[in-house]
C-alpha positions as CSV (number, residue, x, y, z in Angstrom):
1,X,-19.4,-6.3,-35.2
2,X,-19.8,-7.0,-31.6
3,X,-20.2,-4.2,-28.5
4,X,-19.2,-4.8,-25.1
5,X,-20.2,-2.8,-22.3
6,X,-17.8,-2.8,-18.6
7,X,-19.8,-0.5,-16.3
8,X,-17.0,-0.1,-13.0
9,X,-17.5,2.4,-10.4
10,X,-14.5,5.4,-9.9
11,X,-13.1,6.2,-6.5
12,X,-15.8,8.2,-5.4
13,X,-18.9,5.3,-6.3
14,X,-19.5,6.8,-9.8
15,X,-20.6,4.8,-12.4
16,X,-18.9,5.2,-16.4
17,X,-19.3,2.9,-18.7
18,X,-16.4,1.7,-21.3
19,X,-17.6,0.6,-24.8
20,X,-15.5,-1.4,-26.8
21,X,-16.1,-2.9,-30.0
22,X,-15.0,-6.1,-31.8
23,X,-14.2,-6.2,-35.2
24,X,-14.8,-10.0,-36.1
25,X,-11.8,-9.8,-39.6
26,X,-9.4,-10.1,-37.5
27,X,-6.9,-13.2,-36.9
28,X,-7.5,-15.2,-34.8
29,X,-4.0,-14.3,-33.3
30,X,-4.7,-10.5,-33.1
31,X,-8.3,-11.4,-31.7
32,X,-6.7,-13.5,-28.7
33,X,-4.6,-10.5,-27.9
34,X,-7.2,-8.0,-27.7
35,X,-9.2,-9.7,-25.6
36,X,-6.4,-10.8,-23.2
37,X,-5.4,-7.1,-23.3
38,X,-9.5,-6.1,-22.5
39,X,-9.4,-8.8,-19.9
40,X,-6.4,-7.2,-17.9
41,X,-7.2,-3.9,-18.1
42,X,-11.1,-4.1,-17.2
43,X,-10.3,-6.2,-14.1
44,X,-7.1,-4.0,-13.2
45,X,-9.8,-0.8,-13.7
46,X,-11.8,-2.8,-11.0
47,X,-9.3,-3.5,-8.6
48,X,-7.9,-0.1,-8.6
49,X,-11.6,1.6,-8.8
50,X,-13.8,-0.7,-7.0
51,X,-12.1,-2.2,-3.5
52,X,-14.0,-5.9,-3.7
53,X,-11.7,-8.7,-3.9
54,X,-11.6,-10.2,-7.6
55,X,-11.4,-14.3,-7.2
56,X,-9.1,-16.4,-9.1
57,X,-13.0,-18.4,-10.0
58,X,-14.8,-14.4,-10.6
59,X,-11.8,-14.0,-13.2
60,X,-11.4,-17.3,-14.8
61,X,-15.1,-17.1,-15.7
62,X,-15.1,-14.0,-16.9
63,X,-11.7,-14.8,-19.3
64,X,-14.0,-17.6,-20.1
65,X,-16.7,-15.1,-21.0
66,X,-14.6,-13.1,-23.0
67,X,-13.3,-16.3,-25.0
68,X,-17.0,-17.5,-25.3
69,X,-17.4,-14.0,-27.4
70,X,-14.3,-14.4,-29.4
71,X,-14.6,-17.6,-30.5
72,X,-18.7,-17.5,-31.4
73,X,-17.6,-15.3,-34.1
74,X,-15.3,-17.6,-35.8
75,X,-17.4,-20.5,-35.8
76,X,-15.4,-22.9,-33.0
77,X,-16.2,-22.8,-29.7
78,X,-14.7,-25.1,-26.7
79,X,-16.9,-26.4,-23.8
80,X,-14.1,-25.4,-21.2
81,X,-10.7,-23.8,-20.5
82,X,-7.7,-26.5,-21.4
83,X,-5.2,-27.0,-18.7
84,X,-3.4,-24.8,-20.9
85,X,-5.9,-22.0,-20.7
86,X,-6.0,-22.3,-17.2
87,X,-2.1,-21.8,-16.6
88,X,-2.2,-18.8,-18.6
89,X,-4.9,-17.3,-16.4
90,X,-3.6,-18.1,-13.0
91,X,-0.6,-16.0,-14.3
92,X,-2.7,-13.2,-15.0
93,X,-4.7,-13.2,-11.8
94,X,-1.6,-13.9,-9.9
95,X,0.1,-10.6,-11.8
96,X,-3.2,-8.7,-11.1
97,X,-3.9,-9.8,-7.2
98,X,-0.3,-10.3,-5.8
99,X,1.9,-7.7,-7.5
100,X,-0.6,-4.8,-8.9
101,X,-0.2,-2.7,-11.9
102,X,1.1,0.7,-11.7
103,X,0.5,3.3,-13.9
104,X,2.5,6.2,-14.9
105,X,1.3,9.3,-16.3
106,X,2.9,11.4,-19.5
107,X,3.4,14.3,-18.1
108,X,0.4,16.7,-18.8
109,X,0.0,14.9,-22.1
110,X,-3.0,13.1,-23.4
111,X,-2.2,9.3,-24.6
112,X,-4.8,9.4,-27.1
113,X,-4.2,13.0,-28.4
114,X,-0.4,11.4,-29.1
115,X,-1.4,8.6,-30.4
116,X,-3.9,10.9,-33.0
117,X,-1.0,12.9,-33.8
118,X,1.4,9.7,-35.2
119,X,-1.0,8.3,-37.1
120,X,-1.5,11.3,-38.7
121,X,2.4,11.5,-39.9
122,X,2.2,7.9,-40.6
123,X,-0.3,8.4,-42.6
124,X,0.8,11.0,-45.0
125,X,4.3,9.3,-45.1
126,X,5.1,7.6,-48.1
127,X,5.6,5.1,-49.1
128,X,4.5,3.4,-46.0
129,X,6.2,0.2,-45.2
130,X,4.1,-3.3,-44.3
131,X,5.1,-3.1,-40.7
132,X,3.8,1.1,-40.3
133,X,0.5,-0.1,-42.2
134,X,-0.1,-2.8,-40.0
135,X,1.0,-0.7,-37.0
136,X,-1.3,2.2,-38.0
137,X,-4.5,-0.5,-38.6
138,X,-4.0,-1.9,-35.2
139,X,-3.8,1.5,-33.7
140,X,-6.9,2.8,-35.3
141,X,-9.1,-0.4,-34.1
142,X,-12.0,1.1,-31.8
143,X,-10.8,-1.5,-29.1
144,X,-7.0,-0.2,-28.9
145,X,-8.8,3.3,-28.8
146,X,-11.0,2.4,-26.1
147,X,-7.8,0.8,-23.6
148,X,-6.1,4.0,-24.6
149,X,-9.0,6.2,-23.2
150,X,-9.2,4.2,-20.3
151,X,-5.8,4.6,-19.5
152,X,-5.7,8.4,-20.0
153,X,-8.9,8.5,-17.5
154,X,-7.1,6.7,-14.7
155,X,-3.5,7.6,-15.4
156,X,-4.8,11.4,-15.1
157,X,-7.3,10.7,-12.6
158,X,-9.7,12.8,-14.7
159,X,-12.6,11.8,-12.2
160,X,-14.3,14.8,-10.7
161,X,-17.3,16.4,-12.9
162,X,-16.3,19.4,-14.4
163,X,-18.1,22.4,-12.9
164,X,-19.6,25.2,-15.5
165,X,-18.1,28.4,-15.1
166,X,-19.3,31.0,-12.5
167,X,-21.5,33.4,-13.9
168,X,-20.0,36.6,-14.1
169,X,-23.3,38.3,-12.3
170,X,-22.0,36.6,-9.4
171,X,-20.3,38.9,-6.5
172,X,-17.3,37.2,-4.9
173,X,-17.9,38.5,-2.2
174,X,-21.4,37.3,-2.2
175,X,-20.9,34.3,0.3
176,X,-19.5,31.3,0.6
177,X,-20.0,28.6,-1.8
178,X,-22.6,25.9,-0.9
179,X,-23.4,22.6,-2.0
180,X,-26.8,20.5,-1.6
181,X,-26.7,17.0,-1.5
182,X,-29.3,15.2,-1.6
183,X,-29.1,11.2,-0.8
184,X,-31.5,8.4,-0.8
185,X,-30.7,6.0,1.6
186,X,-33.8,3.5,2.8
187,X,-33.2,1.3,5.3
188,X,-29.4,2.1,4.8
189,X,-26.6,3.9,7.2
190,X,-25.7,7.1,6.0
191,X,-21.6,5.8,5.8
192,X,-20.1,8.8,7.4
193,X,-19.4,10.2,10.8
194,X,-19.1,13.6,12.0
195,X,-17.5,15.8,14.6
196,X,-18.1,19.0,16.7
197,X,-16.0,21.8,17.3
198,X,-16.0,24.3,19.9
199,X,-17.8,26.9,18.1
200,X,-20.7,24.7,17.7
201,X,-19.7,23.6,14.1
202,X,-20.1,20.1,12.6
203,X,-18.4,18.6,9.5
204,X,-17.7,15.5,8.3
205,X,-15.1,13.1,10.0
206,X,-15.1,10.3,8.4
207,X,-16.7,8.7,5.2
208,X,-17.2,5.2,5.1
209,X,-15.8,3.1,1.7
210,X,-18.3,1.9,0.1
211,X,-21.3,3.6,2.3
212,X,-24.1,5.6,1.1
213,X,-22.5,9.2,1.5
214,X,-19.0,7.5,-0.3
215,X,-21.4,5.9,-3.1
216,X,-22.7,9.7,-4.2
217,X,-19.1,11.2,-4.8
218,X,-20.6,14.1,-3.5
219,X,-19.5,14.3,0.6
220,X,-16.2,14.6,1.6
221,X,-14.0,15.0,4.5
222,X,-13.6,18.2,5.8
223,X,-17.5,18.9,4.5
224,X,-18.9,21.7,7.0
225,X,-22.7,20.5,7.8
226,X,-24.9,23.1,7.7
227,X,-28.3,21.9,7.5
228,X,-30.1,18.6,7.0
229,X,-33.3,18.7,5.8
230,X,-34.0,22.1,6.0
231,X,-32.8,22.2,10.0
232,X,-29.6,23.7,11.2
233,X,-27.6,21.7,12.9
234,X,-24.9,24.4,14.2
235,X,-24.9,24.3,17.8
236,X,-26.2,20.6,18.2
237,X,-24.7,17.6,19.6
238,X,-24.3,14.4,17.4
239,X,-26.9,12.8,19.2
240,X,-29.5,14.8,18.3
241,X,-28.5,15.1,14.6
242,X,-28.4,11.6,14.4
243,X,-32.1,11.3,15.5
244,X,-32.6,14.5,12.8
245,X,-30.9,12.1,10.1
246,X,-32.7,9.1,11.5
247,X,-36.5,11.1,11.1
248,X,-39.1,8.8,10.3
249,X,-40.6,11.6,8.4
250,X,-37.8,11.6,6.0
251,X,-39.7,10.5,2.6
252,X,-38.1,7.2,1.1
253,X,-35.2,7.8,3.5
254,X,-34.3,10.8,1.5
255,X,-32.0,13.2,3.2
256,X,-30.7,16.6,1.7
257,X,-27.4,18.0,3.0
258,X,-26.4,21.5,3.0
259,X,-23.0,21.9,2.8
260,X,-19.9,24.6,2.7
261,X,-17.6,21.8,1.1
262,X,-14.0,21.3,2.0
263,X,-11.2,22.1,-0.1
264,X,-10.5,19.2,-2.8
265,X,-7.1,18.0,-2.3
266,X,-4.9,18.9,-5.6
267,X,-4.1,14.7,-5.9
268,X,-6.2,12.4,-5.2
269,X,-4.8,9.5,-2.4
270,X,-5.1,5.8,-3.9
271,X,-5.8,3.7,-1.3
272,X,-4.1,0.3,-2.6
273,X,-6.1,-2.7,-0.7
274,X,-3.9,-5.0,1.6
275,X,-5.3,-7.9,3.7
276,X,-4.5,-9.2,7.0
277,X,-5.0,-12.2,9.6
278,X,-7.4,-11.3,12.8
279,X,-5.4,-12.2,15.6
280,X,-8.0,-11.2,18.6
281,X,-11.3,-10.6,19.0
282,X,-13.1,-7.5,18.4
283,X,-16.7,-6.0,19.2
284,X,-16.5,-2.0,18.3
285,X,-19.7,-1.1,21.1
286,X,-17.3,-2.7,23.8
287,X,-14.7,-0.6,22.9
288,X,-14.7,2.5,24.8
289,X,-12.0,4.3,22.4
290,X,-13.9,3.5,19.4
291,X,-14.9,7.2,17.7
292,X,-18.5,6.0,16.0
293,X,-19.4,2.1,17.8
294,X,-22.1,2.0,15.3
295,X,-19.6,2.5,12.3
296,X,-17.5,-0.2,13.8
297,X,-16.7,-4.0,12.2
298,X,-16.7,-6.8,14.7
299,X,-14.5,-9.6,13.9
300,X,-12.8,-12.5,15.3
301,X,-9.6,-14.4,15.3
302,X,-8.4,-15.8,11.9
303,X,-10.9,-13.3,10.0
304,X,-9.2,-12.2,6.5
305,X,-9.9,-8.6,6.4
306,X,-9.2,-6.9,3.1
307,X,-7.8,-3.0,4.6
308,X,-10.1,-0.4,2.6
309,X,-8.7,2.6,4.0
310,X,-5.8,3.5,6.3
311,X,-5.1,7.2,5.6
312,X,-6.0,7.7,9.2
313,X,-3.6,7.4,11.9
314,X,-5.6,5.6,14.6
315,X,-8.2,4.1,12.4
316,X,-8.6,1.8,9.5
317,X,-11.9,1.6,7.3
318,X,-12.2,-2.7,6.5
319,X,-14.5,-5.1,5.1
320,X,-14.2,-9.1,5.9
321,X,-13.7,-11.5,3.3
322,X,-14.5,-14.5,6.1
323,X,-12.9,-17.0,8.5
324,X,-9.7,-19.0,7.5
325,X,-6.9,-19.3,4.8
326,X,-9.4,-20.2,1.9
327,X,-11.8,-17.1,3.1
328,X,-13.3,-15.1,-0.6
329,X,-15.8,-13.1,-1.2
330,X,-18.4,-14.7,-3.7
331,X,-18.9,-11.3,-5.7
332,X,-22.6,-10.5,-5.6
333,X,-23.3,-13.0,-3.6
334,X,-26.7,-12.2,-1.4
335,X,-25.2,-14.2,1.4
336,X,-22.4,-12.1,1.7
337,X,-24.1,-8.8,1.3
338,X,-23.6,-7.9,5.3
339,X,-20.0,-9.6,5.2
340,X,-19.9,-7.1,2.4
341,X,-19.8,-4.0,4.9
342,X,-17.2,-1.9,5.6
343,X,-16.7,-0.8,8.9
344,X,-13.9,1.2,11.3
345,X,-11.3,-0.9,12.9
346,X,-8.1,0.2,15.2
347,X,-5.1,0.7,13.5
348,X,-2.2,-1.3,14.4
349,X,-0.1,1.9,16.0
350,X,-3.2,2.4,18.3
351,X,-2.7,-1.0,19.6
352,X,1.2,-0.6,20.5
353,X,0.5,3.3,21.7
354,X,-2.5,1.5,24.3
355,X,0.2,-1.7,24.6
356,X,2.9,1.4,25.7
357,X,0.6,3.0,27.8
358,X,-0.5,-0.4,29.5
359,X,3.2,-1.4,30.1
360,X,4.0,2.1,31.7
361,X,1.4,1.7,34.2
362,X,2.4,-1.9,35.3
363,X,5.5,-1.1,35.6
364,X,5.0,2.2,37.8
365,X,3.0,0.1,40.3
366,X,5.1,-3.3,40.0
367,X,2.7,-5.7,38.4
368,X,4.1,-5.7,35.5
369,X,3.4,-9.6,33.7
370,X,3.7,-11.7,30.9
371,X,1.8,-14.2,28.8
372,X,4.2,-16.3,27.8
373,X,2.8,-18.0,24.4
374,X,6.2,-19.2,22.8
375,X,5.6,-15.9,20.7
376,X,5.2,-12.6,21.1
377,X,2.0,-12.2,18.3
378,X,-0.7,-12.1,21.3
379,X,0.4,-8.6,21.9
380,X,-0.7,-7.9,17.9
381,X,-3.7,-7.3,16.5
382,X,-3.3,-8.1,12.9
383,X,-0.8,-10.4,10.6
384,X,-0.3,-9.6,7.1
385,X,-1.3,-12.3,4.3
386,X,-1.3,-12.5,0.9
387,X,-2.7,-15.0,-1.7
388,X,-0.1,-18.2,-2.1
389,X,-0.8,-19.7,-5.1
390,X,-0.3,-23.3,-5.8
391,X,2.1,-24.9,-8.1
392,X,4.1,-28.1,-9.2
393,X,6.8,-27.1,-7.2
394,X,5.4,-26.1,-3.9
395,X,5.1,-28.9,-1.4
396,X,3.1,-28.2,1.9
397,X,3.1,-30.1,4.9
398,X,-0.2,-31.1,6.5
399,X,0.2,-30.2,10.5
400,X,-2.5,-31.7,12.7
401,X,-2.7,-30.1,16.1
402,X,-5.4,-31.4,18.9
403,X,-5.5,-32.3,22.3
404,X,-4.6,-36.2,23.3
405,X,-7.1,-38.3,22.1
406,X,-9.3,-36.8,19.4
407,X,-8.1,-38.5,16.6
408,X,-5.8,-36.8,15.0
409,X,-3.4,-40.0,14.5
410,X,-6.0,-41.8,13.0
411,X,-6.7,-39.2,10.5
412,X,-3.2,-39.1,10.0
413,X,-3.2,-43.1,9.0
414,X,-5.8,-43.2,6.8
415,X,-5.1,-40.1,5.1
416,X,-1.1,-41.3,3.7
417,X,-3.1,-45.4,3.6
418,X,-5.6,-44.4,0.7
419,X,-2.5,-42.7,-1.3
420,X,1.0,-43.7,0.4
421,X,2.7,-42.3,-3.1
422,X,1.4,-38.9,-2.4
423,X,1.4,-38.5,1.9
424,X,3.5,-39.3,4.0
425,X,5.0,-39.4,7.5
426,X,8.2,-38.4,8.5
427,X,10.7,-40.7,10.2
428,X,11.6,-40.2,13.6
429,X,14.5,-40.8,15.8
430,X,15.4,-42.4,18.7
431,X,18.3,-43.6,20.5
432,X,17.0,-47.0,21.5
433,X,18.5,-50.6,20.5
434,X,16.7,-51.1,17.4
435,X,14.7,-54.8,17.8
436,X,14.6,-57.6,15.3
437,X,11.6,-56.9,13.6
438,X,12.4,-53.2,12.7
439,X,14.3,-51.7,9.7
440,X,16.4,-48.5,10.1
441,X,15.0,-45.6,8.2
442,X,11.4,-47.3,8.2
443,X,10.4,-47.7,11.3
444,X,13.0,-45.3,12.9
445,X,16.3,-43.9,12.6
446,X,18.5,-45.1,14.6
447,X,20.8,-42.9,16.1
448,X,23.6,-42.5,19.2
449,X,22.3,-40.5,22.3
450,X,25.3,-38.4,21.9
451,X,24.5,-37.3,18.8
452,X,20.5,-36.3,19.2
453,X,22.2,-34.2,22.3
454,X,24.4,-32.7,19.7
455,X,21.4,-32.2,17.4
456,X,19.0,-31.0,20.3
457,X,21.5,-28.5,21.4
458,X,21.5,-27.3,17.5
459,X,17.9,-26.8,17.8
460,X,17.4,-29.2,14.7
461,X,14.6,-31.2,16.4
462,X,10.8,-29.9,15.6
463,X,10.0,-32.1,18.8
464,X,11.7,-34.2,21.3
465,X,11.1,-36.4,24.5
466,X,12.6,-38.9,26.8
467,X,11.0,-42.5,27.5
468,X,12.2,-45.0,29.8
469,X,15.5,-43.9,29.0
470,X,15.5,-43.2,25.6
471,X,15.3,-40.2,23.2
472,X,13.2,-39.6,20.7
473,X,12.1,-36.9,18.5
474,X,11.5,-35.4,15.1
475,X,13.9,-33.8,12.6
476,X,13.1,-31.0,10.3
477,X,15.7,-33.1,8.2
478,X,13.1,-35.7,8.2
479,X,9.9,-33.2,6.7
480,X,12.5,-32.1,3.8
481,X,13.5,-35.6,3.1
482,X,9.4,-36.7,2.6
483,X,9.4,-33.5,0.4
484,X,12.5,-34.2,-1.8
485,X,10.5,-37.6,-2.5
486,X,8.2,-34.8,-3.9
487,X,5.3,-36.4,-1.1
488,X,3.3,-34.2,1.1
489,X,4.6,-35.1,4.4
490,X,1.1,-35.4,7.7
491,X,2.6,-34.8,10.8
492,X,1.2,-34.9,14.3
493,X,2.9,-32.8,16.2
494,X,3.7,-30.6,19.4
495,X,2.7,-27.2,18.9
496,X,5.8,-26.1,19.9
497,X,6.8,-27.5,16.7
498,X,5.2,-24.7,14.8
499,X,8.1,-22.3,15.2
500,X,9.9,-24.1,13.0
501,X,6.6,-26.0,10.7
502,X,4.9,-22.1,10.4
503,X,8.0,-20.5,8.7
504,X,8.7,-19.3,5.0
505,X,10.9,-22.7,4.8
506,X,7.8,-25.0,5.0
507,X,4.8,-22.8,4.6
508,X,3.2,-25.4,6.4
509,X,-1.1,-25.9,6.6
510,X,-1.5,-26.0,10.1
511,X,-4.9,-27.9,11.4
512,X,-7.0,-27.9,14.2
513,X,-8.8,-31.2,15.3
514,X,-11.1,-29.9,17.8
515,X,-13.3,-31.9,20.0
516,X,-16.9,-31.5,19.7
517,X,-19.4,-30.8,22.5
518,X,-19.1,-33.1,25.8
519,X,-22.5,-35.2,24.7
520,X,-21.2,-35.4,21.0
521,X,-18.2,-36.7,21.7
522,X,-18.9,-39.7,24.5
523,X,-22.1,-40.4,22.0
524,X,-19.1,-41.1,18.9
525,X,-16.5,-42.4,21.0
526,X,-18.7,-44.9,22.4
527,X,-19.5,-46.0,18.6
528,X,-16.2,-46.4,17.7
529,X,-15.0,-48.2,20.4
530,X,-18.2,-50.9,19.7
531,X,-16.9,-50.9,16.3
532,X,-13.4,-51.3,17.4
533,X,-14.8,-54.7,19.9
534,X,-16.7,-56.0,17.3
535,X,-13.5,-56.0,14.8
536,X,-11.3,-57.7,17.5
537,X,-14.2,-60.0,18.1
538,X,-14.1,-61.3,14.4
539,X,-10.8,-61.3,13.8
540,X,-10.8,-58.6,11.1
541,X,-8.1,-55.6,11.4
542,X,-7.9,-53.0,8.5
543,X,-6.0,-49.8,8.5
544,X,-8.9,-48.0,9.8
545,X,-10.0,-49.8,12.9
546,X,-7.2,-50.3,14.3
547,X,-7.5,-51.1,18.1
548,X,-5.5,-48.9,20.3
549,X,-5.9,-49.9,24.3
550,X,-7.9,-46.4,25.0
551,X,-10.0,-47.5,22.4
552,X,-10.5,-50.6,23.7
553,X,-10.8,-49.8,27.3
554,X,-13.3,-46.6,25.6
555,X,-12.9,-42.8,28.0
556,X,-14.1,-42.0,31.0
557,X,-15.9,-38.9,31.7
558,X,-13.2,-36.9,33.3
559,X,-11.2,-37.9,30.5
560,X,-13.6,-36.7,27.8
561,X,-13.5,-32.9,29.9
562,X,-9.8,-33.4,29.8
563,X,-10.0,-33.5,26.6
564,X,-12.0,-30.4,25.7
565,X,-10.8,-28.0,28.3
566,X,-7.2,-29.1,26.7
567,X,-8.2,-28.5,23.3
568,X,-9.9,-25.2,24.7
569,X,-6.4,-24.2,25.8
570,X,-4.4,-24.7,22.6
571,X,-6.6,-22.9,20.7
572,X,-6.7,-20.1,22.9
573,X,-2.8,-19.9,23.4
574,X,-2.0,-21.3,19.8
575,X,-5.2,-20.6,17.9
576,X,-3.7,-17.3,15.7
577,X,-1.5,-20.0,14.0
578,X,-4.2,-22.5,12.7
579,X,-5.1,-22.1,9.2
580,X,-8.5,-24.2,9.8
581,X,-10.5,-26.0,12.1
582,X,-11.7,-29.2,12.2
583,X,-14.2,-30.6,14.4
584,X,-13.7,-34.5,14.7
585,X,-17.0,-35.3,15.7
586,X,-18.0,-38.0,13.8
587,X,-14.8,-39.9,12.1
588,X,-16.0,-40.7,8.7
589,X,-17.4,-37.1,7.7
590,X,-13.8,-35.5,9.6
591,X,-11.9,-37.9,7.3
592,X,-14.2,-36.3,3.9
593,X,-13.5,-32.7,5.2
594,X,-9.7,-33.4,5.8
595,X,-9.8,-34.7,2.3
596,X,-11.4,-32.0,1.0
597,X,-8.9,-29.7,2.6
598,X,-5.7,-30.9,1.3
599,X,-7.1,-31.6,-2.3
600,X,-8.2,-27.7,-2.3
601,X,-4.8,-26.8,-0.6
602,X,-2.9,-28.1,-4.1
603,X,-5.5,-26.6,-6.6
604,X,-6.4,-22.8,-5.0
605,X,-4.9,-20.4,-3.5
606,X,-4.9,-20.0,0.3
607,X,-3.4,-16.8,2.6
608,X,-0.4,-17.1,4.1
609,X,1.8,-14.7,6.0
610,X,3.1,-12.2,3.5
611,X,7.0,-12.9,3.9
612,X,6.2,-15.8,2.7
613,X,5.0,-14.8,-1.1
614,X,7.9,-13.8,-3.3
């Protein structure tokens, strides 16, 4: 017989412990199910209890773990998870992360108490039939006991100790009732905020998830401050009770609250996490609105931040899980641990009531002006995301945006040269003569100018131009046609393009090639341009050094600060819209990242905008 211990942490940073036990004459069949059923239940207990992020690789290994267990006992143990395994778990994170699990409570009853009672009648029925008896032995196992406990504790909400009685010595009328808290915090900020009334009063505004004060289960909102540490703090400003709370006298970093506590609400508000995209950047002690700077979480553009809790109106309590579309949270992690703090951030409706507010006042004076972007998301502060998880079926197209110049076509060559069966470029078309050595629907597609005017006016075109008389341009046609050949189509494009690439229809991986640093990048392009000489020179051409007539002639100076002030530009105008960024500086390590990229694009799952999940 084996025990297992989950120790998780309620709403209010308690700490129970589950105990289940496994009872090794079992099938193997039966054995499998319990286990799966621990598996789901434990991590759904965490996700709904404890607000950190559970990985797809945090719960794979711990289904690994649990198998490890399972199969010790019966004498046949596998190194890893089968491809098999592995599908099976990605459908139970999936159902965990993306969708949730709800539960529903009985009425006032008690699941186990139910559960007690049939087994009771089964029992004494007679004569029993095969499937009752085994019914009745699977309901008695300790382990199905233990999941029904656990449901009945979070179904119920049965969190808050239970208080003894009042003494009956004890006067109503005595007083108030009081409550001393006492917290030992080190190094570590308190996690809440507080306010002053008129009268002089203080109580708790605001308690930080996760924090200190959140961690005891003991302060609440609402929580009238009376004393700390023996000193009354009726009358005083925040400053100086901040100073009182920051006393290097305090022992240990103990402080001790007194406390005429707040009325508990009769439910309890479940605060179900939600993530979102960063679209500006945000430092809490330059924000003059900000009610507690020191309480605030800076972030910037294309942070994921995982939305702790948004009861308030004006603003939201978040923690962030890093920069880009494959951002996690390595669980106990030390690296993270500051990453791991959660902090106040403004709420979306405070944004458009200060966008209102700005727009009013332009208009009253007659200045009112636009940034025109090609989208209206710079007047937003967050996007919603959710997880996208990969499959057989889902096809995403690699975008590579950059200024002129930084490489981003040769990436694109010897990205679909090292596997032409799985990348790809899309065909264009133009409406040129086609010439003797090209083949329709290789090269190009050849097509009437009438007809690309038709298709332009139809807005079918992801990007289009004119040279020397000629049209040419890019279908969205073409992307779905590299897709039906079930091939992940690499495109360089305009990023005006994006407003068709960055849609639910594509779900395209949009990149970045950024220039690096002025010195950097004249240092590498001079390199490959001696490379590029020296290949001419002896007569050898492969796929990767290619001579292009900029190559050859190599940049000028002005050209190279052309360059970075244009890539500056597109990522300040276009920069909410690029799921990562890659910073060509020297070819042959871009090429490994970019390689890296895609290959962990097919086999994890990245954050996309939400309509775009089913």
């Amino acid at each position: 017989m084996r025990r297992y211990v989950v120790s998780n942490c309620d709403h209010a940073g308690m700490y129970y412990t589950l105990h289940f036990t496994h009872v090794t004459n079992t099938t193997p069949l039966v054995s499998d199910l319990l286990n799966n059923c621990r598996c789901a239940i434990s991590c759904h207990i965490r996700r709904r209890m404890d607000t950190t992020p559970v990985t797809f690789e945090t719960f794979a290994k711990a289904y690994e773990c649990i198998l490890e267990c399972v199969e010790d006992e019966f004498g046949k143990r596998k190194k890893h998870l089968t491809a098999d395994d592995l599908k099976r778990v990605v459908i139970i994170h999936r159902t965990l992360i993306s969708r949730g699990l709800h539960l529903s409570r009985i009425g006032d009853s008690i699941l186990t108490e139910i559960v007690d009672s049939l087994l009771c009648e089964w029992e004494e029925s007679a004569p029993p039939s095969v499937a009752v008896q085994q019914l009745v032995s699977l309901l008695s196992r300790p382990i199905i006991k233990s999941l029904f406990s656990v449901y009945d504790i979070t179904s119920n909400r049965t969190y808050l100790p239970q208080l003894p009685e009042i003494p009956y010595e004890v006067d109503d009328d005595d007083g108030i009732a009081i409550k001393l808290v006492r917290l030992v915090k080190g190094n570590e900020a308190l996690g809440a905020t507080i306010k002053c009334d008129t009268d002089g009063k203080v109580y708790i505004a605001r308690v930080i998830a996760g924090g200190v004060a959140d961690r005891s289960g003991n302060i609440q909102i609402g929580d009238r401050v009376l004393e700390v540490n023996g000193v009354s703090v009726t009358g005083m400003s925040p400053n100086e009770i901040v100073k009182l709370l920051g006393n290097e006298n305090n022992e240990n970093g103990t402080v001790t609250f007194k406390l005429e506590p707040a009325e508990i609400p009769a439910a309890i508000a479940w605060n179900e996490s939600r993530h979102v995209r960063a679209l500006i950047d945000y430092s809490g002690s330059r924000d003059s609105l900000h009610p507690c700077p020191e309480a605030a979480l800076c972030f910037t553009r294309g942070e994921i931040l995982e939305l702790v809790v948004t009861g308030d109106e004006h603003w939201w309590q978040a923690r962030s899980l890093g920069h880009g579309s494959f951002a996690t949270l390595p669980l106990g992690s030390a690296a993270n641990q500051l990453k791991k703090r959660v902090g106040v951030i403004p709420s979306e409706e405070l944004q458009q009531k200060h966008r209102t507010l700005k727009d009013s006042e332009k208009f009253r004076i007659g200045s009112r002006k636009f940034l025109k972007t090609g989208n209206e998301i710079d007047s937003l502060l967050y996007e919603s995301v959710s997880l996208l998880y990969p499959k057989q079926s889902l096809i995403r197209p690699i975008v590579l945006i950059g200024p002129p110049g930084v490489g981003r076509n040769e990436l694109k060559k010897r990205l679909i040269a090292i596997n032409s069966d799985h990348y790809a470029a899309s065909v264009p078309h133009t409406s040129r003569p086609r010439r003797s050595h090209e083949k329709d629907g290789i090269d190009y597609h050849f097509a009437k100018r009438d007809s690309m005017e038709h298709w332009i006016r139809q807005g079918r075109f992801l990007e289009y131009g004119e040279y020397k008389g000629n049209l040419y341009g890019t279908l969205a046609d073409s992307v779905h046609a590299v897709i039906k050949q079930g091939r992940i189509p690499v495109l360089n494009t305009h990023p005006l393009a994006l407003r068709i690439l960055r849609t639910k229809v594509f779900k395209s991986f949009v990149i970045f090639v950024k220039p690096p640093p002025f010195d950097i990048l004249k240092e590498t392009r001079r390199q490959h341009r001696a490379r590029n000489l020296q290949a001419i020179d002896s007569g050898h051409h492969g796929s990767t050094n290619t001579a292009t007539p900029i190559s050859v002639r190599g940049f000028t100076d002005l050209e190279f600060e052309q360059m970075i002030s244009a890539g500056e530009q597109l990522f300040q105008i276009y920069g909410h819209m690029f799921d990562h960024v890659l910073t060509n500086a020297n070819f042959e390590a871009s090429f490994e990242q970019l390689r890296n990229i895609v290959n962990k694009l097919e086999h994890e799952p990245a954050w996309v905008p939400s309509d775009w999940v089913d």
